[in-house]
N, C-alpha and C positions, 0 to 999 in steps of 0.2 A: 308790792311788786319789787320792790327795793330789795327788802330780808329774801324773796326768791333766789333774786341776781344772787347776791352775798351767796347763801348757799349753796348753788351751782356753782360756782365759779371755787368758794372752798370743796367741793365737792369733786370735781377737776383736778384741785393740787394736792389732794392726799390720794387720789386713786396714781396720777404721774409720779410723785412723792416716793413711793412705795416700788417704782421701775426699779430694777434689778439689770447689771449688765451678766451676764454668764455664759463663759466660756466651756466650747468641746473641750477633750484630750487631743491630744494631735491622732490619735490610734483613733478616735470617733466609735458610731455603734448604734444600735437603734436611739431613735429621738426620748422613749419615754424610759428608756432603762440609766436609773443614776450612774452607773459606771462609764457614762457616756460622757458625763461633766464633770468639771472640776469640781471640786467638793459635794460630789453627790447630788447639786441641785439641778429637777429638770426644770427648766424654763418653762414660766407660763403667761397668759394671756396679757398682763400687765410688764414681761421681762424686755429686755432684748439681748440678744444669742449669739456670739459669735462662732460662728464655727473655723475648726481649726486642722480637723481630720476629716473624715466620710462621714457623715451622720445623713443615716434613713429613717425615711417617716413612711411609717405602713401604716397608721391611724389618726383619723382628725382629731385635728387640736389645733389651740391659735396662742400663735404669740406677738408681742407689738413688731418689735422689730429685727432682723436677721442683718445681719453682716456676714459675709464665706469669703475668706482670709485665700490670697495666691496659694496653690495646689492645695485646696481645700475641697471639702467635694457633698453638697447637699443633694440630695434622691426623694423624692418624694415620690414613694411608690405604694399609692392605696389602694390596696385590693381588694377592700370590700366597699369599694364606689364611694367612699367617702371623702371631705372636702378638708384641708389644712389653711390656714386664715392665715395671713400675714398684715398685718397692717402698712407697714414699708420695707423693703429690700433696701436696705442703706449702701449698700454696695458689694457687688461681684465680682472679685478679682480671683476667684478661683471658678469653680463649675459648679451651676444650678441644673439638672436633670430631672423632669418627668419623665413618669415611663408606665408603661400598663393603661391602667384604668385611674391612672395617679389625677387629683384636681388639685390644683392649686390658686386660692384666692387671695388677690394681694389690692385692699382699698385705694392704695394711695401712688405708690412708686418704685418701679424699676430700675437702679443704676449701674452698670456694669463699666469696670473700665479694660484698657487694652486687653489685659489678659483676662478678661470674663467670659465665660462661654455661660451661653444657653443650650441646652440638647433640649427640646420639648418636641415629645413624643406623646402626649395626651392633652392636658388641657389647662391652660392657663387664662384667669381671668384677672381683669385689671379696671379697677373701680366699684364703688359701694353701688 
C-alpha cells in the first residue's frame, strides 16, 4: 500500500511538474492556431494560459488553468455542441463570453474582479 501512495503522489508531481504558463499575442485569434501564442505553443490540458488579446474557442479542448488579462477578451463559441474544460478561471479582469451553442466546463473556480465581466449566453457549468 505504501510503494501505491509513493507512486501516486510521484505520479501527481511530474504530471503538475511539466505545467507550462503560455501566454496569447495581444492581437489573439483562434485557440488551436499557434499564431495565436507566443512562441507558437497551443496550450494544453496540463498548461495554464493567459490570455492577453480575443482568443476564440470554436472546438473542445481542456486546459488546467485560464487567467484573461484587463481588456482581454475570451469567446468560447462552440458550434458543433461540443464542451471546453477548464480546470480553474484563476482570474477575470477582462471579458469571459459564451455565445451560440458555446459549453463551458470549469471543475473548480470562478474569480473575476472589478473590471471582470461575464456575457453568458449559453452554458456554463461549475464543478466535477
Amino acid at each position: 500500500m505504501k510503494l501505491i501512495l509513493i507512486f501516486l503522489f510521484l505520479l501527481s508531481f511530474s504530471i503538475f511538474a511539466n505545467a507550462k504558463t503560455i501566454s496569447s499575442t495581444k492581437v489573439g485569434g483562434e485557440w488551436n492556431n499557434p499564431k495565436t501564442w507566443v512562441k507558437g505553443i497551443v496550450p494544453t490540458e496540463n498548461d495554464n494560459a493567459i490570455i492577453k488579446g480575443k482568443v476564440v474557442i470554436k472546438q473542445a479542448d481542456t486546459v488546467h488553468k485560464i487567467t484573461i488579462q484587463k481588456k482581454a477578451k475570451l469567446v468560447v463559441d462552440n458550434t458543433e455542441k461540443t464542451s471546453f474544460l477548464v480546470e480553474t478561471i484563476v482570474k477575470i479582469s477582462g471579458k469571459l463570453q459564451i455565445i451560440d451553442v458555446g459549453h463551458l466546463r470549469i471543475w473548480e473556480d470562478i474569480k473575476k474582479t472589478k473590471t471582470g465581466e461575464i456575457d453568458n449566453r449559453a452554458v456554463i457549468e461549475v464543478g466535477k
